[in-house]
C-alpha positions as CSV (number, residue, x, y, z in Angstrom):
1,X,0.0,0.0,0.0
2,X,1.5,3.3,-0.8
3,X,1.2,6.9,-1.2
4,X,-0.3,8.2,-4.8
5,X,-1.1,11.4,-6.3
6,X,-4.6,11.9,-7.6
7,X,-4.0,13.0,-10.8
8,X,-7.2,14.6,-12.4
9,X,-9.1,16.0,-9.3
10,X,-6.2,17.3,-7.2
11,X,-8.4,19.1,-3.8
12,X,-9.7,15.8,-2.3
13,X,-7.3,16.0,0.6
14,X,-7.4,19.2,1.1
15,X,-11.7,19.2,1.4
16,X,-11.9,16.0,3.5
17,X,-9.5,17.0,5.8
18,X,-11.3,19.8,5.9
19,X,-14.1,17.8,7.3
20,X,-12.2,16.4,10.8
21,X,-13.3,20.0,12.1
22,X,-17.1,19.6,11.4
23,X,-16.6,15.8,12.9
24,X,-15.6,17.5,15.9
25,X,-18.9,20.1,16.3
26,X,-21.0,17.4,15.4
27,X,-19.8,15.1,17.6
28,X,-21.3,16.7,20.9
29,X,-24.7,16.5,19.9
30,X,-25.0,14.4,17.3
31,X,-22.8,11.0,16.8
32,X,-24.5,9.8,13.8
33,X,-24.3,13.1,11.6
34,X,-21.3,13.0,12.9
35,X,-20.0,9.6,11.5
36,X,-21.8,10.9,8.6
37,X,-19.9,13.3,7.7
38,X,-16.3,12.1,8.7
39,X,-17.1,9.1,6.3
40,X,-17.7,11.3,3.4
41,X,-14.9,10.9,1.0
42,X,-12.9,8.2,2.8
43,X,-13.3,5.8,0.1
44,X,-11.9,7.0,-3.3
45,X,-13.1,4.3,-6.2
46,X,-11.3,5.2,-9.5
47,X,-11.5,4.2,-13.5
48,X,-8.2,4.2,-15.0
49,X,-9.5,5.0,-18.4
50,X,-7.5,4.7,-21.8
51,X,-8.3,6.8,-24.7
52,X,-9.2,4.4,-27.4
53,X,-7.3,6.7,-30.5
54,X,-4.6,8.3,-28.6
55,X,-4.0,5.7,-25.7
56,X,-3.4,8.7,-23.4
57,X,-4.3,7.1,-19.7
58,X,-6.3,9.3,-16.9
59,X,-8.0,8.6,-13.9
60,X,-11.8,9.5,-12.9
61,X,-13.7,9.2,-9.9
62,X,-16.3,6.7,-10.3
63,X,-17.8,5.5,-7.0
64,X,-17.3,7.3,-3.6
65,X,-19.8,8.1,-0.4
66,X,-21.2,11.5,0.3
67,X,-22.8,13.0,3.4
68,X,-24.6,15.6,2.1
69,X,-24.9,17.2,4.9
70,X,-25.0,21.3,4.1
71,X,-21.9,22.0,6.5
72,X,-19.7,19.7,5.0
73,X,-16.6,20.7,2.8
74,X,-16.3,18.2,0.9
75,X,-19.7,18.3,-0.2
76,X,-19.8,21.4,-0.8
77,X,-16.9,21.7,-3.2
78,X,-18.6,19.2,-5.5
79,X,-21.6,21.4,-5.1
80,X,-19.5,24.1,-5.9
81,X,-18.5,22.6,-9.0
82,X,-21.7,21.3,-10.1
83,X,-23.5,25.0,-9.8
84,X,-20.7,26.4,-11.3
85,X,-21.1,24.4,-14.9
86,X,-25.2,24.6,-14.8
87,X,-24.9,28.5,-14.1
88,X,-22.0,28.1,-16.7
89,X,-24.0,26.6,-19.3
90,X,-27.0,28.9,-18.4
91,X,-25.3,32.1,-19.0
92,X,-23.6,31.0,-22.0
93,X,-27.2,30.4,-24.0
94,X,-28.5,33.6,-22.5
95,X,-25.4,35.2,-24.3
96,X,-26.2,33.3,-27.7
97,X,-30.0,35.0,-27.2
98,X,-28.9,38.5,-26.0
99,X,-25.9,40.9,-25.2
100,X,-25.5,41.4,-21.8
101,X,-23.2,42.9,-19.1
102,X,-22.8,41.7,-15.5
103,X,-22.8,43.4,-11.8
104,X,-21.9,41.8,-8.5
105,X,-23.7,43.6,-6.0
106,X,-23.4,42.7,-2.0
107,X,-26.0,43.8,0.5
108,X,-25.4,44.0,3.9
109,X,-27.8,44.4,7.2
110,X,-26.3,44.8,11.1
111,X,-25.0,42.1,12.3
112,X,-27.0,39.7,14.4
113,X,-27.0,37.5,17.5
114,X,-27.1,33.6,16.8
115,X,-30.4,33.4,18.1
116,X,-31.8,35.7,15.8
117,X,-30.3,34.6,12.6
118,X,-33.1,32.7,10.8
119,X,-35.4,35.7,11.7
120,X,-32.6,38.2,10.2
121,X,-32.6,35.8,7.1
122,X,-36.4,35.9,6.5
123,X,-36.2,39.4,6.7
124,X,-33.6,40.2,4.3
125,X,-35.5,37.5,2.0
126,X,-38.7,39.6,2.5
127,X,-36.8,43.1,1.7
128,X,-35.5,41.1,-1.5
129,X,-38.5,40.8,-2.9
130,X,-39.5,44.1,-2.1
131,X,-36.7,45.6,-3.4
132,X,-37.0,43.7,-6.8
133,X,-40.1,44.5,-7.4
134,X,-40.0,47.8,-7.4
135,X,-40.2,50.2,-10.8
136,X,-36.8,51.3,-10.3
137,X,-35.4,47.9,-10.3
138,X,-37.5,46.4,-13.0
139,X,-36.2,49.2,-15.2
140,X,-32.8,48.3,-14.9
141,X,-32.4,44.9,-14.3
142,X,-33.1,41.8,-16.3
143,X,-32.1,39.0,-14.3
144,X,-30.4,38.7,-10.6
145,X,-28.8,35.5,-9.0
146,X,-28.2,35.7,-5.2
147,X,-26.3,34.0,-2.6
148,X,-26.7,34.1,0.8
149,X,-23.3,34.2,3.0
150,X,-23.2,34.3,6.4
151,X,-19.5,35.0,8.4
152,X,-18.9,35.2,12.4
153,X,-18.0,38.2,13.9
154,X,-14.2,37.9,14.9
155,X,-14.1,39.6,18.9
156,X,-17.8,37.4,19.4
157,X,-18.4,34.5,17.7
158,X,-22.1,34.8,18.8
159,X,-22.8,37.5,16.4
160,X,-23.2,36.6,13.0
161,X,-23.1,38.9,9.3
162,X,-25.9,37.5,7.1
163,X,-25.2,39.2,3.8
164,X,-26.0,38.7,-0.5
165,X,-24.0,38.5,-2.8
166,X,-25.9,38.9,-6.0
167,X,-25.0,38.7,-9.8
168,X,-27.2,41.3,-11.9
169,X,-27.6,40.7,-15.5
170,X,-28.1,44.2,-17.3
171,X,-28.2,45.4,-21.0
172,X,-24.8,46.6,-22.2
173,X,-26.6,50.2,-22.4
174,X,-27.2,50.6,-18.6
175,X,-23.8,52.3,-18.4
176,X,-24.8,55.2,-20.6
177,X,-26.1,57.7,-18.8
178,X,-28.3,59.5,-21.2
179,X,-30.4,56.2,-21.1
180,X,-31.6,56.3,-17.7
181,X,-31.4,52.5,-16.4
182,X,-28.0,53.4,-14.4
183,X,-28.3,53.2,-10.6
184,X,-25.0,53.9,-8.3
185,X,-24.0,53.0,-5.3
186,X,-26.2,55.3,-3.6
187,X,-29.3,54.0,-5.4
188,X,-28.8,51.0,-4.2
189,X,-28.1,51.6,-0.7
190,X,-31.3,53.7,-0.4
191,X,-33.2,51.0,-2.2
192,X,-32.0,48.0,-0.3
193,X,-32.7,51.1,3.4
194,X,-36.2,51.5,2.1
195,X,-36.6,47.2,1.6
196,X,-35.1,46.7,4.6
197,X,-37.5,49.2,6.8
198,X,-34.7,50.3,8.6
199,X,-33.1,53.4,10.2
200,X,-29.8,53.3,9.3
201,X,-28.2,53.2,5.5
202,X,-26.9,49.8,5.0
203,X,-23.1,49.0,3.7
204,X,-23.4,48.1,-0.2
205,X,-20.7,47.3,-2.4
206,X,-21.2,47.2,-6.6
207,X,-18.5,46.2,-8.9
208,X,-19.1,45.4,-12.5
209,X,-17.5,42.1,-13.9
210,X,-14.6,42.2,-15.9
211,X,-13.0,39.3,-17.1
212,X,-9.2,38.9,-16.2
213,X,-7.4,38.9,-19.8
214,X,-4.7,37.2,-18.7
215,X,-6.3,34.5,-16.8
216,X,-9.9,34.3,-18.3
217,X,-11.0,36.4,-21.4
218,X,-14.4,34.5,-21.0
219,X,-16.6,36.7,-18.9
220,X,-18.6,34.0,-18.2
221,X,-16.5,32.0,-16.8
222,X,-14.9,35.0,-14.4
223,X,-19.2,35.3,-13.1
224,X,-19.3,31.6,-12.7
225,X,-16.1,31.3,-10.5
226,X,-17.4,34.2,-8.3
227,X,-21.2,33.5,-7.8
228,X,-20.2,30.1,-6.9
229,X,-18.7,30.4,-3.0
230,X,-19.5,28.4,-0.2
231,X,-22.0,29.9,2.2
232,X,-20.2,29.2,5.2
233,X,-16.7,29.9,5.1
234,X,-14.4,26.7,6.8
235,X,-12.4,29.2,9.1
236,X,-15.8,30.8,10.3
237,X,-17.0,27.4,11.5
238,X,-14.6,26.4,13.5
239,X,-15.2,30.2,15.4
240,X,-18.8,29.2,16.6
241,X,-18.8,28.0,20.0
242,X,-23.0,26.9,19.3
243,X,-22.2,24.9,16.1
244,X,-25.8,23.2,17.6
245,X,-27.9,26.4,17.4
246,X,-26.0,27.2,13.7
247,X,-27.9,24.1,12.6
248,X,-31.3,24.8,13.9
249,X,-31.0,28.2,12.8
250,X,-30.2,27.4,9.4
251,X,-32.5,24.4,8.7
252,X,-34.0,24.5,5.5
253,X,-32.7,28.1,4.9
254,X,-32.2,28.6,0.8
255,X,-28.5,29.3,0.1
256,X,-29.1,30.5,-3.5
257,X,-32.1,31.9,-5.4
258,X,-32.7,33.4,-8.9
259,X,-35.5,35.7,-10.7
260,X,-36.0,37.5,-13.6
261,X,-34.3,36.1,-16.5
262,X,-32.1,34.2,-14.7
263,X,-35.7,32.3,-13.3
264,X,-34.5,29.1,-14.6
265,X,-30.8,28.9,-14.0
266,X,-31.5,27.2,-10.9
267,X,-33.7,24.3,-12.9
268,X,-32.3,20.9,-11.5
269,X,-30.2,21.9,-8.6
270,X,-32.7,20.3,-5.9
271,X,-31.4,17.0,-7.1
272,X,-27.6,18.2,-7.0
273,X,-27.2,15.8,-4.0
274,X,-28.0,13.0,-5.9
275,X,-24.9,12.9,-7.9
276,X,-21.7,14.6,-6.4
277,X,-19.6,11.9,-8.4
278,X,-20.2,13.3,-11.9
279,X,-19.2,17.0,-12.9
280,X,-19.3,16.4,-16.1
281,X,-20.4,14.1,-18.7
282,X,-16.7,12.9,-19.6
283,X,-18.1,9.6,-18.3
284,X,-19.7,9.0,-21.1
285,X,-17.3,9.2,-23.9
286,X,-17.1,6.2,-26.0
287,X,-13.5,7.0,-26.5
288,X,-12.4,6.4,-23.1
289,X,-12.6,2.8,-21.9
290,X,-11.8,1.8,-18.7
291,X,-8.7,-0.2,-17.7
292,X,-9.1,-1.2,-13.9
293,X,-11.0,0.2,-10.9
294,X,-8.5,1.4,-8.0
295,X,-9.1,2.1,-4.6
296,X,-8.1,5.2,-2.4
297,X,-9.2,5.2,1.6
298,X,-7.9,8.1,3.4
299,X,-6.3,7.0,6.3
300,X,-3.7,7.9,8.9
301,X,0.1,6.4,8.1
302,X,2.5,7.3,11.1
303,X,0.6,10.5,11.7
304,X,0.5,11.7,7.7
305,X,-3.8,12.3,6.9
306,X,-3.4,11.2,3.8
307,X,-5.2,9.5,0.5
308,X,-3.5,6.2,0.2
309,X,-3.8,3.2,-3.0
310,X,-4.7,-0.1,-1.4
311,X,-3.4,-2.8,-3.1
């Protein structure tokens, strides 16, 4: 038995070790969602595939056990992964249909106690649809996809910053000013106060997307790879003393939601569980056929948490 690289999806070690931490909340009030989750991932089953024409070799995941669970990080990066192509894909028709330009706007409220989180939530939810549905905003945008993200407070880990993160999908005219559909910073800010009901001018942030010519020149994919972001970020979990309370307080919360003409990106994602296997449909390439099945259980060799080949 000995120590191999994964060579086509390199972050499995890095996510399921990822996922000792959440073992640990877990584990004082809840053994079995516990055990759950630290046997997601442990057991790696492999096709080492040969292309038929070429005889190049490669390996991809085949078989392999996942929690589900919405805390856990290795989940969640093949979640990630999975929205990330179907909002892919999504965009890119839209594109073939229509021009259009991108915004990432954030919305913010005060921060809140634990105990008061799903409330805050459901508010913000409320305000949302407010908000949207106003003249203003149906003048100027065509489509919106938003993400709920929710970080800890770093001198009090009982206070928590619900907050959106939102893609906007505007015609490439919203930037002339002589148009009309423009709305700044400002606008926003007193749109989201107004939605809100509140007393105080919440913190917004709007920045338009531009894709990275070095790295990407496909806006598209520069939208994908930012929309897509775990809720929950790993270091924030390990701050919350009440990991039991998070759970309550998030139960059947909606991480991500979509409307306008973005109404349908989201078709199919309440069965993204059901497969966190398959990203793609590589699988089913007649060209590949599959050499051998190997085995990778990650497992503890003289203290090294590691991914190891079993023989």
């Amino acid at each position: 038995m000995n120590s191999d690289n994964i060579l086509q999806e390199k972050d499995f070690k890095k996510n399921k070790i990822k996922t000792l931490a959440i073992y640990d909340k877990y584990s004082s009030f809840n053994i079995k969602k516990a055990n759950q989750v630290l046997s997601c991932g442990e057991d790696l089953y492999f096709h080492l595939k040969e292309h038929i024409q070429t005889k190049e070799r490669k390996l991809k995941l085949a078989e392999m056990y996942t929690c589900k669970d919405r805390f856990c990080p290795f989940c969640n990066w093949r979640r990630q992964m999975k929205y990330s192509k179907l909002i892919y894909e999504h965009i890119t028709k839209l594109q073939e249909k229509k021009k259009l330009r991108y915004i990432f706007l954030t919305l913010t409220v005060k921060n809140c106690h634990i105990d008061d989180l799903r409330a805050t939530i459901q508010h913000m939810n409320k305000s949302f649809q407010r908000m949207h549905q106003t003249v203003k905003w149906k003048n100027s945008i065509l489509g919106f996809l938003r993400v709920l993200e929710y970080t800890v407070q770093k001198d009090n880990s009982d206070m928590i910053h619900p907050h959106f993160h939102c893609l906007l999908a505007v015609e490439p005219g919203y930037f002339v000013s002589t148009i009309g559909k423009y709305l700044s910073k400002n606008d926003f800010a007193t749109m989201w106060q107004k939605a809100l009901r509140v007393d105080y001018t919440p913190v917004v942030d709007i920045r338009i997307v531009k894709p990275n010519a070095k790295k990407d020149k496909n806006a598209d994919a520069s939208v994908v790879a930012e929309m897509c972001k775990y809720p929950l970020k790993d270091t924030d979990i390990a701050k919350i003393k009440d990991f039991e309370k998070l759970v309550l307080q998030l139960k059947n919360i909606r991480n991500i939601n979509a409307g306008g003409i973005f109404k349908t990106i989201l078709k199919g994602t309440e069965k993204i569980d059901d497969d966190l296997i398959h990203i793609d449909d590589e699988n089913k390439d007649e060209l590949w056929i599959i050499i051998k099945k190997i085995l990778y259980s990650f497992e503890n060799h003289n203290g090294k948490m590691d991914y190891y080949k079993k023989d």
